[in-house]
TORKOL-4160 file (C-alpha; in steps of 0.2 Angstrom, whole numbers, padded with zeros to 4 digits, m for minus):
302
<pt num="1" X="0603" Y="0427" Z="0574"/>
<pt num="2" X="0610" Y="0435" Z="0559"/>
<pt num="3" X="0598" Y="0449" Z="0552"/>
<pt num="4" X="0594" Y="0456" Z="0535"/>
<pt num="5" X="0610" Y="0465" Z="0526"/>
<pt num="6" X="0611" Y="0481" Z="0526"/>
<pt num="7" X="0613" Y="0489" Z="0510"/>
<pt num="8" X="0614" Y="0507" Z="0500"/>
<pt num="9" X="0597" Y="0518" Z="0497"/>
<pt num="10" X="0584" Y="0530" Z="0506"/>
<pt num="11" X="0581" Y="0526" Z="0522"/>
<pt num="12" X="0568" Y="0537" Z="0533"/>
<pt num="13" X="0573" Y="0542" Z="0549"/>
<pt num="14" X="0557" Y="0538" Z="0555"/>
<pt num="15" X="0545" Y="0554" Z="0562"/>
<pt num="16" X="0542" Y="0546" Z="0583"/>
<pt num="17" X="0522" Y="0552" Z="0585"/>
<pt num="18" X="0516" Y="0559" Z="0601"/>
<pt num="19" X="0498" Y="0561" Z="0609"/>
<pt num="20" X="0490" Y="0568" Z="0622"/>
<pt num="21" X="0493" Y="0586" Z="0631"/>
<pt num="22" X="0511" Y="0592" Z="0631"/>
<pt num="23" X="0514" Y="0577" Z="0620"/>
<pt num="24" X="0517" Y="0567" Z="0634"/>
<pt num="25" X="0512" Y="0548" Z="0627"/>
<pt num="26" X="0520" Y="0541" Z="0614"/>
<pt num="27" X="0507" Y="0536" Z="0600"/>
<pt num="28" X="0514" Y="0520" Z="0596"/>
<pt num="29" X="0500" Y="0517" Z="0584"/>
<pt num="30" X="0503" Y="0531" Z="0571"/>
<pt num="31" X="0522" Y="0526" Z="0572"/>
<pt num="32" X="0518" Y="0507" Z="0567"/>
<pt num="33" X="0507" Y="0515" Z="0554"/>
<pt num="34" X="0519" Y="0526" Z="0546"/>
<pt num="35" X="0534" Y="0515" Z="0546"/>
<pt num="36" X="0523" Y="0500" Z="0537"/>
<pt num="37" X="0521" Y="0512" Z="0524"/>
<pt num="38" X="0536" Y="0517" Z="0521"/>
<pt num="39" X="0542" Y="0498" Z="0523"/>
<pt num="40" X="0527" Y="0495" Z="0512"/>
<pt num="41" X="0533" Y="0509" Z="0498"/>
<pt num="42" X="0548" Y="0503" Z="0485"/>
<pt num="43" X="0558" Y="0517" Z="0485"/>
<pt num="44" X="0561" Y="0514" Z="0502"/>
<pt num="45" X="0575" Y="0502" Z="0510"/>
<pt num="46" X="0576" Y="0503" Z="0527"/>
<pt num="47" X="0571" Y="0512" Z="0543"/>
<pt num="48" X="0582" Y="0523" Z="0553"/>
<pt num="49" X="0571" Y="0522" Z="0571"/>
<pt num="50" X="0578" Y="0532" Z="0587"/>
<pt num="51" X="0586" Y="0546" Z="0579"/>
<pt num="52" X="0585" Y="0564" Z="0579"/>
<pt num="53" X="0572" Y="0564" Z="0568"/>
<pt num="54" X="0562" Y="0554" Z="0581"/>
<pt num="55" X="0566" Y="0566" Z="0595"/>
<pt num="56" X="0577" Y="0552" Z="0604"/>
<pt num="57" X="0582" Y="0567" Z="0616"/>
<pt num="58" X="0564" Y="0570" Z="0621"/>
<pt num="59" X="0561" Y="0552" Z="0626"/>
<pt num="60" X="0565" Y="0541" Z="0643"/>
<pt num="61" X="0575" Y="0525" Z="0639"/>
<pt num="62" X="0558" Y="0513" Z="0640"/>
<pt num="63" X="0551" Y="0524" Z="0628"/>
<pt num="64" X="0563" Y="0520" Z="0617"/>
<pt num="65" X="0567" Y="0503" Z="0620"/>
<pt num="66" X="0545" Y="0500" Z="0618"/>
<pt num="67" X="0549" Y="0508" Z="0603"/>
<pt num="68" X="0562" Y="0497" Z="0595"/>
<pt num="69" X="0550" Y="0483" Z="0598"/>
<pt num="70" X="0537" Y="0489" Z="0590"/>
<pt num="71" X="0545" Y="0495" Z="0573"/>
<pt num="72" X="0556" Y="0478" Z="0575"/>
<pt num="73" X="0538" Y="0470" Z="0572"/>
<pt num="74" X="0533" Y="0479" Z="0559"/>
<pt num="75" X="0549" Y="0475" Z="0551"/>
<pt num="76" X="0549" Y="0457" Z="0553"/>
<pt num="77" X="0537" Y="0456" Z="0541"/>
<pt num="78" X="0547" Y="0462" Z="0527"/>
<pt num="79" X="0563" Y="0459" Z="0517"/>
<pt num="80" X="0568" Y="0478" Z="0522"/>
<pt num="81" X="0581" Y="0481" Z="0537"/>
<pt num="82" X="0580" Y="0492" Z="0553"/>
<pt num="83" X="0593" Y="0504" Z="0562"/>
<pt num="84" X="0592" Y="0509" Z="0579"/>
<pt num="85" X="0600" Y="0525" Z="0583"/>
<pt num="86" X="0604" Y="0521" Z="0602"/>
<pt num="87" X="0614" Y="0537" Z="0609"/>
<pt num="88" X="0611" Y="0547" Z="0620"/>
<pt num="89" X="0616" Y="0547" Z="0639"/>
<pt num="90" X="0630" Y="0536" Z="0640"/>
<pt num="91" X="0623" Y="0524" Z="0654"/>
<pt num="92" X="0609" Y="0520" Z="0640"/>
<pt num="93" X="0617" Y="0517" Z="0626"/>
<pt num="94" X="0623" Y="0496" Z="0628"/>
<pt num="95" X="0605" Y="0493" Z="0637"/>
<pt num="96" X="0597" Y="0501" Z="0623"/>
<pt num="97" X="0609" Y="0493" Z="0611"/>
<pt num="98" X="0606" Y="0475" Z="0619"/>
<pt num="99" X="0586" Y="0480" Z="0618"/>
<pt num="100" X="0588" Y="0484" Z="0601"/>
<pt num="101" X="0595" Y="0468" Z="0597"/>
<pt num="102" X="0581" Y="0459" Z="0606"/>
<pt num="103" X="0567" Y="0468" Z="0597"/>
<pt num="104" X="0574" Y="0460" Z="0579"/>
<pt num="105" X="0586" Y="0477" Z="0572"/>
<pt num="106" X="0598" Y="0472" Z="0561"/>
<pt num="107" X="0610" Y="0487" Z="0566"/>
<pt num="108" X="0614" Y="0499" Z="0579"/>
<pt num="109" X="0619" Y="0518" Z="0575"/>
<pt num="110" X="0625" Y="0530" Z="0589"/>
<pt num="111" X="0630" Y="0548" Z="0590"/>
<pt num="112" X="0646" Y="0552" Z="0598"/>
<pt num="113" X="0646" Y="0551" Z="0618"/>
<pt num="114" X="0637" Y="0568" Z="0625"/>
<pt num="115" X="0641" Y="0580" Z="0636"/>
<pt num="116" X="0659" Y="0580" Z="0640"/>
<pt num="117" X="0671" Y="0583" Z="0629"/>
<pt num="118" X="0678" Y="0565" Z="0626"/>
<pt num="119" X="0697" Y="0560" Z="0618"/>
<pt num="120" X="0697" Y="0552" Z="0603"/>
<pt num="121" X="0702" Y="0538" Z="0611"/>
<pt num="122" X="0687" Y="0538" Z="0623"/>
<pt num="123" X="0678" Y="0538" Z="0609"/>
<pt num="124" X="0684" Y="0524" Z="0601"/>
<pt num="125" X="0684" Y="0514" Z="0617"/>
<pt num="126" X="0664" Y="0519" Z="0618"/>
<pt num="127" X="0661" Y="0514" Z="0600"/>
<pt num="128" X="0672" Y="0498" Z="0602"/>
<pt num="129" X="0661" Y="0491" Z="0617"/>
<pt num="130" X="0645" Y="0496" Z="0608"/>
<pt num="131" X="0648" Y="0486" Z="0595"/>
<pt num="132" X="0653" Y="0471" Z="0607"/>
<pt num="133" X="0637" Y="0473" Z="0617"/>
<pt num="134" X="0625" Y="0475" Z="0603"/>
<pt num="135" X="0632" Y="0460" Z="0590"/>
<pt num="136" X="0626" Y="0471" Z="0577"/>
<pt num="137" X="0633" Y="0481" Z="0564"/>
<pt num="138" X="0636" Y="0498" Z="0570"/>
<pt num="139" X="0634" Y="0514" Z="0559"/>
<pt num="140" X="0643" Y="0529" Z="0567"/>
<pt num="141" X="0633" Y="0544" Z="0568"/>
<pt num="142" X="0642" Y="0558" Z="0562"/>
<pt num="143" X="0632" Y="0576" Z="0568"/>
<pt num="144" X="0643" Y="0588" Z="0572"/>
<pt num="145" X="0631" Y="0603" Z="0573"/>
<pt num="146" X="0622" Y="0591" Z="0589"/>
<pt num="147" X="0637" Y="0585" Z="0597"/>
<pt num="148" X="0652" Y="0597" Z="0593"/>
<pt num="149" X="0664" Y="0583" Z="0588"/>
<pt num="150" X="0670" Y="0583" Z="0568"/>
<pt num="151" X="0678" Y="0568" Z="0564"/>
<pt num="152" X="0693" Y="0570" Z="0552"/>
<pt num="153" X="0696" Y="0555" Z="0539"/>
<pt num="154" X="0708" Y="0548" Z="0546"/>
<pt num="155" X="0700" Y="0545" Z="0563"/>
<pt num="156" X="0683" Y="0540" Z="0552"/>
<pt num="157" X="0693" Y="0525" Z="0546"/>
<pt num="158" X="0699" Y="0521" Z="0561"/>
<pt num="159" X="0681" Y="0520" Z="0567"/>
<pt num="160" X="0679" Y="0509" Z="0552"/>
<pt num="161" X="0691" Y="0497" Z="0556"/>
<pt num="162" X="0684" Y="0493" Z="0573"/>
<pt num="163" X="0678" Y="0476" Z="0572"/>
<pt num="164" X="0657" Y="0477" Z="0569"/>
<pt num="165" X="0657" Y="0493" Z="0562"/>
<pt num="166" X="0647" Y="0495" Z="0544"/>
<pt num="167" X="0646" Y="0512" Z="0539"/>
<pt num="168" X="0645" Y="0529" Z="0546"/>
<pt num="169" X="0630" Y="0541" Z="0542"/>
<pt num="170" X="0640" Y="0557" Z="0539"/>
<pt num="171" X="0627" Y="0571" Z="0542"/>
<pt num="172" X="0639" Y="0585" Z="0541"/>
<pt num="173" X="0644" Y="0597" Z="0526"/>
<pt num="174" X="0662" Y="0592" Z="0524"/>
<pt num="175" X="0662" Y="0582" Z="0506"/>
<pt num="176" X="0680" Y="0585" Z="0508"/>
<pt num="177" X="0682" Y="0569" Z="0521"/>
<pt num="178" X="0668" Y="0561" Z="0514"/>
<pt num="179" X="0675" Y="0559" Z="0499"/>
<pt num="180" X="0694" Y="0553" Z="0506"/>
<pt num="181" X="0684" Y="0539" Z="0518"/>
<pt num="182" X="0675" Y="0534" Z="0504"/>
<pt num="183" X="0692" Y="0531" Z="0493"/>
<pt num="184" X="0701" Y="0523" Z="0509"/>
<pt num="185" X="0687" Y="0514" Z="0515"/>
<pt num="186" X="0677" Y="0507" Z="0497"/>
<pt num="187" X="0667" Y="0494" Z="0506"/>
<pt num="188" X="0660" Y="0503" Z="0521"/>
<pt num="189" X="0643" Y="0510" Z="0519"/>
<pt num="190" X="0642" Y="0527" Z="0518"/>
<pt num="191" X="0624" Y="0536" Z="0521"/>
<pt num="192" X="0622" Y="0556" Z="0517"/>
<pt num="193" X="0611" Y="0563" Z="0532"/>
<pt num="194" X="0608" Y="0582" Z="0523"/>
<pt num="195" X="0591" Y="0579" Z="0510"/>
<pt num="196" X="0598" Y="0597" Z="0506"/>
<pt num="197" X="0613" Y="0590" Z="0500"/>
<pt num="198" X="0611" Y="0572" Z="0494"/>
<pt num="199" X="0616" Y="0576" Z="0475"/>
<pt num="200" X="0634" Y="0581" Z="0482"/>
<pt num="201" X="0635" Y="0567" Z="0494"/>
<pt num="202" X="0632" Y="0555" Z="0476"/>
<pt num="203" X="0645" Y="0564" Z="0468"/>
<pt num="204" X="0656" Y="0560" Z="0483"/>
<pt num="205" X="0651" Y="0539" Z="0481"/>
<pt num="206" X="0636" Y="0538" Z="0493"/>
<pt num="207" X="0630" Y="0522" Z="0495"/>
<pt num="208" X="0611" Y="0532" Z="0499"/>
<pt num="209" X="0606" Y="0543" Z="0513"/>
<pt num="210" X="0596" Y="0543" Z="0530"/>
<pt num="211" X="0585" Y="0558" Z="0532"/>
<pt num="212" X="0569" Y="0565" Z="0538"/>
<pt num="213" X="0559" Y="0574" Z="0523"/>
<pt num="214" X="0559" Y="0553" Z="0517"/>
<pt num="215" X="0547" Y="0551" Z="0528"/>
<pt num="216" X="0534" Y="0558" Z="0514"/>
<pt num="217" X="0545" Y="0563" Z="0498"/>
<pt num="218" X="0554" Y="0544" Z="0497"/>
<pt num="219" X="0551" Y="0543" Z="0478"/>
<pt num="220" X="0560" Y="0557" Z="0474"/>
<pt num="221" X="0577" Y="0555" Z="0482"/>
<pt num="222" X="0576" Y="0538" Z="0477"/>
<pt num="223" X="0573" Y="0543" Z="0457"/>
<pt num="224" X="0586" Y="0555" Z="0459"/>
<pt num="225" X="0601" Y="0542" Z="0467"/>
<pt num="226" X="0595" Y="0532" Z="0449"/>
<pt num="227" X="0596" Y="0547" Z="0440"/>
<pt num="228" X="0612" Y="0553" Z="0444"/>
<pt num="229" X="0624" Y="0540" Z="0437"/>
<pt num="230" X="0619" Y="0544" Z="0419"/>
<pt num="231" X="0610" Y="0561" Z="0421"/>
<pt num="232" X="0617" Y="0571" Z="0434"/>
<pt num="233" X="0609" Y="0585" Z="0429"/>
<pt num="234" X="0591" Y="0579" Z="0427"/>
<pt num="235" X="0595" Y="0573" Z="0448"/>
<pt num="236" X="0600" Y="0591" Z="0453"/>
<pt num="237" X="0584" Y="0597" Z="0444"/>
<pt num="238" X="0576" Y="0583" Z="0456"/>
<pt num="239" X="0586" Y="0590" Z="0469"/>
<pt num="240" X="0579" Y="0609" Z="0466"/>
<pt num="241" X="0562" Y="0604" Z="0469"/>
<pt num="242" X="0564" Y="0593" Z="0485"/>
<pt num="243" X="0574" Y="0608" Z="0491"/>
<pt num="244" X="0558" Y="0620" Z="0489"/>
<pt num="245" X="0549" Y="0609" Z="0502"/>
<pt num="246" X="0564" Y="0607" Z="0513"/>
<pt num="247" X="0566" Y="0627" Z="0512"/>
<pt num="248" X="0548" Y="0628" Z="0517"/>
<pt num="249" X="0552" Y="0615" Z="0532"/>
<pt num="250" X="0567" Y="0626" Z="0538"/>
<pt num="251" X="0558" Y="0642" Z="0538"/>
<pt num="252" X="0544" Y="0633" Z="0548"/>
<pt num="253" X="0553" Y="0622" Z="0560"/>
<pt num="254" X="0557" Y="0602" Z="0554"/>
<pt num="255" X="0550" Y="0592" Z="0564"/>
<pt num="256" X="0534" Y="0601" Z="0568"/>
<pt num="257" X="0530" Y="0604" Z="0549"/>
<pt num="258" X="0535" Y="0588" Z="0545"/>
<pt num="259" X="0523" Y="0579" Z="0557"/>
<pt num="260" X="0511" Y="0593" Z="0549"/>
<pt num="261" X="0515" Y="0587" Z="0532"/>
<pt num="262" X="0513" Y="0565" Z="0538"/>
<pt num="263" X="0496" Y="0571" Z="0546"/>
<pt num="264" X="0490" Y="0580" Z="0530"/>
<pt num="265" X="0497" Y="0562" Z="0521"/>
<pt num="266" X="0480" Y="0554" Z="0533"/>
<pt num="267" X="0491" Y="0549" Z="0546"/>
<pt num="268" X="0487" Y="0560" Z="0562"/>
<pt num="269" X="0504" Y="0562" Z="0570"/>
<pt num="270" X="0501" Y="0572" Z="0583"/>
<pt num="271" X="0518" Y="0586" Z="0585"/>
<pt num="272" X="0533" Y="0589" Z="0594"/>
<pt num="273" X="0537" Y="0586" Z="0610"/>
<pt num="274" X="0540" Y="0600" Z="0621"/>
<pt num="275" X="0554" Y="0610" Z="0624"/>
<pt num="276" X="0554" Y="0609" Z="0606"/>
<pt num="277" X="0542" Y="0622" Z="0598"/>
<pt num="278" X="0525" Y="0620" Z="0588"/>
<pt num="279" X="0529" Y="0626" Z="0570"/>
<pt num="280" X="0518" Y="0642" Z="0567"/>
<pt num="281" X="0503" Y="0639" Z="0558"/>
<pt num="282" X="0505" Y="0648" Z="0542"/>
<pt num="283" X="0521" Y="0641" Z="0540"/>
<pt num="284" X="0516" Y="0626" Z="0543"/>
<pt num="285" X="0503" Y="0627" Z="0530"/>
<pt num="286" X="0515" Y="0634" Z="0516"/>
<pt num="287" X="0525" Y="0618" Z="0519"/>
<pt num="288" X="0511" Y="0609" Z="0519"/>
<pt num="289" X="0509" Y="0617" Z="0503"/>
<pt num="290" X="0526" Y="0614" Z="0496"/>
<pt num="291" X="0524" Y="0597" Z="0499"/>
<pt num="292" X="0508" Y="0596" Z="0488"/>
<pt num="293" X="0514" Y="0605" Z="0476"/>
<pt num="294" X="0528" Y="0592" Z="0474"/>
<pt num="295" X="0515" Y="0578" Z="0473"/>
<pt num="296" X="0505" Y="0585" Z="0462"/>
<pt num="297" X="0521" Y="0588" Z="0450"/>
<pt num="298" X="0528" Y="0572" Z="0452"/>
<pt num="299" X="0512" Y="0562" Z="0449"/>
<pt num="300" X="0510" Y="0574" Z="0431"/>
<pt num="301" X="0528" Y="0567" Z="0428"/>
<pt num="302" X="0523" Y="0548" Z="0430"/>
């Protein structure tokens, strides 16, 4: 069954909540929650669900597959479209892919294949039989500073021209080949996966972004990808601000003081799951903070 099309925009790499000591259940409620308000909030376009941000890594493959099904029936009731990010182990990745499908996505997105240190070719053999598993679109996940592997442009459009591959979310810091995909390739999606950086990745013709801080500060990546065409420089103005939370989120630790900040939005959302480290307290409050202060600013500026 064909899904909804995929399209430019801000799309949340959506927060995974987790409950109980150790964080060892996920809390499948406050996930639903938070993705049907974003799905529910107009500057948003779609969900990333899976991802980094939702601390894939941290999860067992029925986690994630339980979780597919339950943000694919939050998104069944809207017009908005869903992404699951399905890498990981290798062994996972067309089950997960073929879950996916079943739970109602309208795309698959997968990082590189871990661990070993894969050919090109290998690559594009993995990427190919993704594609032919899931019946989706696929978006290549390009993170480097996770996987080690930098694609060039050339092997980007090559990855492209695969047959079911719609885009590539390029969360790397190279504009550079960016910008030469996006001139070879004008009709692939191109998503920008640095907040930090998503004025450059506009000026370099990104069709919109995936990225965590959307989660709570949507509205103003969204204003500043409509600001940017005519007013570049009221958007990197927008793009200072956003950058004084995400500053504080860095300083902190991202994904606890994020889930800090979705909590504080009256969504309790637990934190992250161990190994990963609970944010320090102060910290977390002056992100917290940051993130108030943006509110507060933006509201005055309505």
């Amino acid at each position: 069954m064909a899904g909804k099309k995929l399209g430019g925009g801000i799309v949340p790499a959506l927060l995974t909540a987790f409950s109980g000591e150790g964080g060892e259940r996920v809390d499948y409620k406050a996930t639903r929650a938070l993705a049907q308000r974003l799905y529910d909030d107009d500057a948003v376009a779609g969900l990333y669900v899976g991802g980094s941000s939702g601390e894939m890594s941290q999860m067992s493959r029925g986690e994630r597959e339980e979780l597919f099904f339950a943000i694919g029936e939050v998104a069944a009731g809207t017009d908005k479209f869903m992404i699951a990010q399905v890498g990981g182990p290798v062994a996972d990745a067309i089950p997960l892919a073929k879950a996916a499908a079943a739970a109602g996505a309208d795309a698959v997105s997968s990082m590189t294949p871990i661990y070993f240190r894969y050919t090109f070719d290998e690559t594009l053999g993995y990427y190919r039989s993704l594609a032919e598993a899931a019946g989706l679109p696929l978006i290549v996940y390009n993170i480097p500073v996770y996987t080690s592997v930098s694609f060039t442009a050339p092997q980007l459009i090559k990855l492209l021209d695969l047959p079911g591959v719609a885009g590539v979310k390029f969360t790397a810091t190279e504009y550079y080949t960016f910008e030469r995909v996006r001139r070879e390739r004008p009709n692939a999606l191109m998503y920008s996966g640095y907040d930090e950086m998503f004025c450059s990745s506009l000026a370099m013709g990104a069709d919109g972004a995936i990225g965590t801080t959307f989660n709570f500060m949507a509205a103003p990546f969204a204003k500043m990808r409509a600001l940017f065409p005519a007013d570049p420089a009221a958007a990197l103005a927008l793009q200072h601000e956003v950058n004084d939370v995400i500053e504080a989120l860095l300083d902190a630790g991202v994904l606890s003081a994020s889930k800090a900040i979705v909590t504080a939005s009256g969504i309790p959302y637990g934190d992250v799951r161990p190994p990963l480290s609970h944010a320090d307290p102060a910290k977390k409050a002056r992100a917290v903070d940051a993130w108030r202060m943006l509110c507060a600013k933006t509201d005055a500026n309505k």
